[in-house]
N, C-alpha and C positions, 0 to 999 in steps of 0.2 A: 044610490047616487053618492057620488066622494064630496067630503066638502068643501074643496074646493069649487069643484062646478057647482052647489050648491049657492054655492057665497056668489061666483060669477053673476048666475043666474038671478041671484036675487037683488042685486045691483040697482040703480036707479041709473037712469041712460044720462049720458055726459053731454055736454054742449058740444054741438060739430064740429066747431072750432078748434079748440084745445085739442077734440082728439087727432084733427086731420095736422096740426102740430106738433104732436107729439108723435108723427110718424114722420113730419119732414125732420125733426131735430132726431132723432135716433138714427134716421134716416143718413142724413147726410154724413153725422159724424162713423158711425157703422163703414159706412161706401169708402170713406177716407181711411182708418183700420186697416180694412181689406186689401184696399189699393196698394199701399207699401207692399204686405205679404205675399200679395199674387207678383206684381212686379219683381220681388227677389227670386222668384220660380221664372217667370218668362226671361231673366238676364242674367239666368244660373251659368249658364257655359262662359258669360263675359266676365262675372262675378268671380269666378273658380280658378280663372288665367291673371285675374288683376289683384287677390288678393290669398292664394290660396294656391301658386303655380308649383307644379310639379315636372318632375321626366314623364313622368307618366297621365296622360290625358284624363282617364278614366280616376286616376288615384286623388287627381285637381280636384273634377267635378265631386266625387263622392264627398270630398272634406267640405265643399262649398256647402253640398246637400243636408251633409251631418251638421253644420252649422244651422244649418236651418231647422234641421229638427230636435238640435240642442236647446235652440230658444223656446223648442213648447213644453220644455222642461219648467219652465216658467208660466207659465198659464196657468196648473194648477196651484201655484202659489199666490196669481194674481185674483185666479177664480175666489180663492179663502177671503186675500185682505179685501178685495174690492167689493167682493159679495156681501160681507158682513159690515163693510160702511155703507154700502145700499141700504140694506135690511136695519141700519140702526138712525143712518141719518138720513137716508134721501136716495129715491134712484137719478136724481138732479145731481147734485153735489159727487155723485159716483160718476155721471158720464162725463162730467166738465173734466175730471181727477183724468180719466183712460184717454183723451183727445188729448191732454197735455204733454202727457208722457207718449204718445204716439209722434205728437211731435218735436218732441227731446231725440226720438230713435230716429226720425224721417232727418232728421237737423244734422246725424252723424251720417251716415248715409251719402247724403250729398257732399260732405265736406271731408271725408275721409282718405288721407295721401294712400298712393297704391304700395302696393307690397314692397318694389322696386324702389321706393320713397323710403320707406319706413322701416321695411323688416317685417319680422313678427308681430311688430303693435298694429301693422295694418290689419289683418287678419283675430288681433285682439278686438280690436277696434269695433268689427264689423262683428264678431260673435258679441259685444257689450252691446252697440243696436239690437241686436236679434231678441236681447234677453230683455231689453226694455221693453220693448216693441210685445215680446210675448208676455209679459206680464202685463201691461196695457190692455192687451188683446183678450186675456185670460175674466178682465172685469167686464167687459163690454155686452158679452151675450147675453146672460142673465140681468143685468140692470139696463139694458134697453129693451128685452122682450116685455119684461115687466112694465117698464113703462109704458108699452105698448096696449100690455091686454089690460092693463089695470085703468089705459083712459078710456080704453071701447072695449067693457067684458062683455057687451050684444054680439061683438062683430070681429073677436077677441081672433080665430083663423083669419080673417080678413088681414086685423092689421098689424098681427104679429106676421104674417106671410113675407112682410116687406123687411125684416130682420135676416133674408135670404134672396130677394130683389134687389138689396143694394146691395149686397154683395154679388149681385152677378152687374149690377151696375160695375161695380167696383173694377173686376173683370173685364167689365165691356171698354172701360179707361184703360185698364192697362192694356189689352190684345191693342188698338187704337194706339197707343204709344208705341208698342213696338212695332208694330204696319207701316207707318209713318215715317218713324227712325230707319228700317232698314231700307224702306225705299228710296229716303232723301240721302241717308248717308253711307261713308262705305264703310265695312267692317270695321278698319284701321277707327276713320274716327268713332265709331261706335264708341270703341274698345277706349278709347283715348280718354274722348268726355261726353260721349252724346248720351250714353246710357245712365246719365247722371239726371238728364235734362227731367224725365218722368218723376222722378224719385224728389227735383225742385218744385215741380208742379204738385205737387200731392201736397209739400209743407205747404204753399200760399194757400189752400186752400183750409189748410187747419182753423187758420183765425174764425174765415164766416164758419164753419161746424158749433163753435165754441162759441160765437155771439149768439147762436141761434140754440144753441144747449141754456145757456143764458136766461134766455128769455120767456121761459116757458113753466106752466106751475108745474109742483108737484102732481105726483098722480091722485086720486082722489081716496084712495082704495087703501096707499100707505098714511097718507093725513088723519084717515078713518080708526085706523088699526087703534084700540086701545093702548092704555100705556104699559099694562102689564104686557102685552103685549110684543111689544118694542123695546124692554128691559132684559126680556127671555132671552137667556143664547142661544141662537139657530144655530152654532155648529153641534152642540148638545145633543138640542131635538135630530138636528138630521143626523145624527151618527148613532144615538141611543134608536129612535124613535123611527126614522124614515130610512134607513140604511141601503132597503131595499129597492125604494122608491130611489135612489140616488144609481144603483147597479143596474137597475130598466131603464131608467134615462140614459146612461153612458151606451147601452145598447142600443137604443133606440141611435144616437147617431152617428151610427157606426158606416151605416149605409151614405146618409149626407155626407160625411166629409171624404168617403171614398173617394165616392163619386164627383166632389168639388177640384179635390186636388189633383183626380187624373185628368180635370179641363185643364186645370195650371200648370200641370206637368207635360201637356201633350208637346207645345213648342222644343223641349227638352228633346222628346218621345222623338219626334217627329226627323228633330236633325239626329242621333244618334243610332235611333235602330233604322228609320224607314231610310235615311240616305237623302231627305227631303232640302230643299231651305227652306230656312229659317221661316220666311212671309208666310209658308204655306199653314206650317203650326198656328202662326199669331193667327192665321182667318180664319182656322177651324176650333181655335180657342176663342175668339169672337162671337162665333154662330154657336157655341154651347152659353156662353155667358150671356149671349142674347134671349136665348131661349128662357136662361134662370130669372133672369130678369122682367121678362114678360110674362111669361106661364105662371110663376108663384104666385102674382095677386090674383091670378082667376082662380086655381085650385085653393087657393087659402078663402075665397069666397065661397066656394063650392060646399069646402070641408065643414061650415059654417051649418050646410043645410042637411048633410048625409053623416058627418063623423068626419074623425082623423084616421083612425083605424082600419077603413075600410081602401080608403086611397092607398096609403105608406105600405100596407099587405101588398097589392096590386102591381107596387111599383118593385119591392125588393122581390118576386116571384119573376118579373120581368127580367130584373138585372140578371137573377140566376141561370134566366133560361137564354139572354140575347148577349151575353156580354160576348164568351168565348166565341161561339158564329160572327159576330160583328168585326173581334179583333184578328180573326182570320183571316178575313175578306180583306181588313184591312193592310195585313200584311201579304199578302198575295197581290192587292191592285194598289198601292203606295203610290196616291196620287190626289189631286186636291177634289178630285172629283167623286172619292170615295171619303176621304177622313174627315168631310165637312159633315156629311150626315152620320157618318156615326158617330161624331163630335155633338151632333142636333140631339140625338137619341139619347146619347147620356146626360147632352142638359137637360133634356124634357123630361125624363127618369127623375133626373136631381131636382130640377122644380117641383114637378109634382110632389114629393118626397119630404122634400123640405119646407113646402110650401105646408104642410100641415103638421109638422113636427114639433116648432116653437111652442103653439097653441096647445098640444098634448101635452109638453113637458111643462106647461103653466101649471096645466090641471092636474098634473099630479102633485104638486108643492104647493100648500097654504100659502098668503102673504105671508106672513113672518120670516118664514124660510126661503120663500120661494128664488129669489136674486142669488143667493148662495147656495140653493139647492141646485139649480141649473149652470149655475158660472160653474161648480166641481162637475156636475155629470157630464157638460159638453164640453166641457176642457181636458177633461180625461180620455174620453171619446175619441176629441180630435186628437189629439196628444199621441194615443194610440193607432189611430185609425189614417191620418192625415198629417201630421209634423212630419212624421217619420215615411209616410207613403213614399215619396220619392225613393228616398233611402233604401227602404224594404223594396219596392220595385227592381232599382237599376243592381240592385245585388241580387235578385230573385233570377234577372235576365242573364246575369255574369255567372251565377250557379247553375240553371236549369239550359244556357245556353239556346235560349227561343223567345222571340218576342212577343209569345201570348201572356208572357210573367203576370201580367197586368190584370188580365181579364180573370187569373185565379185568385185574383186580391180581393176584387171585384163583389166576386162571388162569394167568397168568403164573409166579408163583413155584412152581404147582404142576407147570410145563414143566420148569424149573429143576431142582427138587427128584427127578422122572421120570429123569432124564438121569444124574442121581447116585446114586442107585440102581441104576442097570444097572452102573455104572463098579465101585461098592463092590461087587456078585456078582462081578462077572468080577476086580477087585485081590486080593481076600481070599476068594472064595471063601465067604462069607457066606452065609446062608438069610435 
């Protein structure tokens, strides 16, 4: 047994309270995070003509997209500094820092003159959010899983599950914003100011994240850690010492963020390959973020009684074997009555998936390390797997000239993610 689960395991069980606390305050502030970045996906085509316009359509969107995935260039910068102010002062004092700056980036966003306006600085403008925004983003995963599993190491799947719950919450605001918007309003004003309106609602809601980050103790588990302890550099240990453990974890969530960002990218998917509107994308990115959202507390309870290992197998064999047949169908019946459930299929893959991933990349990183061992591994992960998906996609489609690009992506990161998995049973001894 590794000792981490060891340590887990021998824990003394926490007050109900604080723990089910310390899942709304991760919680909420996590869902706000998200909400920006899936939004800049779901208002990518509006985003790419307002600040990024070209002669060319395609050449628009692509800069819009490359913006986006220039800011997860930043993540593993923010994974280092925010990890290692976890791991020395607090995963408290860490998530207050990433909500701040989340809404520093969310505060340009909305107030940003368009390209028409401005020039070049508009589209400066909006690459300087992205990089805040990703470096914010970059500290979050690691010092709120932690948070998580270190106030309930009983129930540690459970309530680390919801570290991918609010983020299909997060999802489930934005598809919900754009449904709404394109119903009520027309293109034109979209384009004008309307597609501003979500990107205002996300800032208001920064402050209550932040009173409620606020208000909450430390975890018990970092209060506990000796002082030597908490003197020791965890970039040290994990580059000398855990190197490995840092290379399975970026593997392992290779398959999650695949699979996250072809929900947020479907709206994209939807108008430009399938010839769809726009509404039909937001409902079937809806019905996946719905799915992430509810499925991940049940399998992260599950994973609680059976393993991590055995689910996350199950689901990347899945992916390998159902993505390409699903994305067929889907392009052959291009209609809401088809790209809803295959939209359902890949959230419930991604929850499942995810919903016991957190938990496993706890247990492979001690406390000391553990907030900076996880902010570098999923930040790199995503960075590779997910910043850039779009990116790597809609160029995959414009080289191979077919729109199953997607479903070879798919697949791909879920080889990946398979490989890493066996490695983590057989190192640690894992279920």
């Amino acid at each position: 047994m590794s000792a981490p689960v060891a340590a887990a395991r021998a824990a003394p069980s926490r007050d109900a309270s604080q723990m089910y606390k310390a899942v709304i305050a991760s919680s909420i502030g996590n869902a706000l995070e998200f909400y920006d970045l899936t939004l800049y996906l779901y208002f990518a085509v509006t985003i790419s003509k307002l600040f990024f316009p070209s002669s060319n359509p395609t050449t628009s969107l692509l800069l819009a997209l490359g913006s986006f995935g220039i800011s997860y260039l930043m993540r593993p910068l923010g994974a280092i500094v925010l990890g290692l102010y976890a791991d020395r002062v607090g995963r408290k004092p860490a998530l207050m820092l990433s909500i701040l700056l989340m809404m520093v980036g969310t505060f340009m966003m909305v107030v940003m003159p368009s390209y028409e306006s401005i020039g070049i600085f508009a589209s400066i403008g909006v690459l300087a959010a992205r990089l805040i925004q990703g470096f914010s983003v970059g500290g979050e995963f690691g010092a709120s899983t932690a948070f998580m599993v270190e106030h309930g190491p009983a129930r540690k799947g459970f309530f680390a599950s919801f570290q991918f719950a609010s983020q299909g919450l997060a999802s489930v605001m934005a598809a919900l914003s754009g449904v709404i918007l394109s119903a009520t309003l027309s293109p034109d004003q979209i384009a004008s100011w309307g597609w501003r309106l979500p990107f205002a609602f996300g800032l208001l809601i920064g402050p209550v994240g932040l009173y409620i980050r606020r208000n909450i103790a430390e975890t018990p588990e970092f209060e506990d850690s000796t002082e030597g302890e908490a003197t020791n550099s965890p970039m040290r240990d994990l580059f000398v010492q855990q190197w490995l453990n840092i290379l399975l974890a970026t593997g392992l969530v290779a398959t999650s963020t695949a699979l996250n960002y072809m929900i947020s990218y479907t709206p994209t998917y939807a108008v430009n390959q399938l010839g769809l509107p726009s509404w039909i994308g937001f409902v079937a990115s809806f019905v996946g973020a719905v799915m992430l959202m509810t499925v991940a507390p049940l399998v992260g309870h599950w994973s609680d009684s059976i393993g991590r290992t055995p689910i996350m197998r199950a689901v990347v064999i899945a992916v390998f074997v159902l993505m390409f047949p699903a994305f067929a169908l889907l392009i052959s019946y291009p209609a809401l009555l088809v790209i809803v459930p295959v939209l359902a299929l890949i959230g419930a893959l991604k929850a499942s998936y995810s919903a016991a991933l957190p938990a496993l990349m706890a247990e492979i990183f001690p406390t000391r390390t553990r907030s900076t061992g996880m902010n570098i591994s999923y930040n790199v992960g995503v960075t590779l797997f997910g910043g850039f998906a779009p990116f790597w996609i809609e160029s995959l489609i414009a080289i191979t000239h077919t729109a199953l690009a997607p479903s070879f992506f798919l697949m791909f990161a879920a080889s990946v993610s398979l490989l890493c998995i066996v490695l983590v049973r057989r190192k640690f001894g894992l279920r």
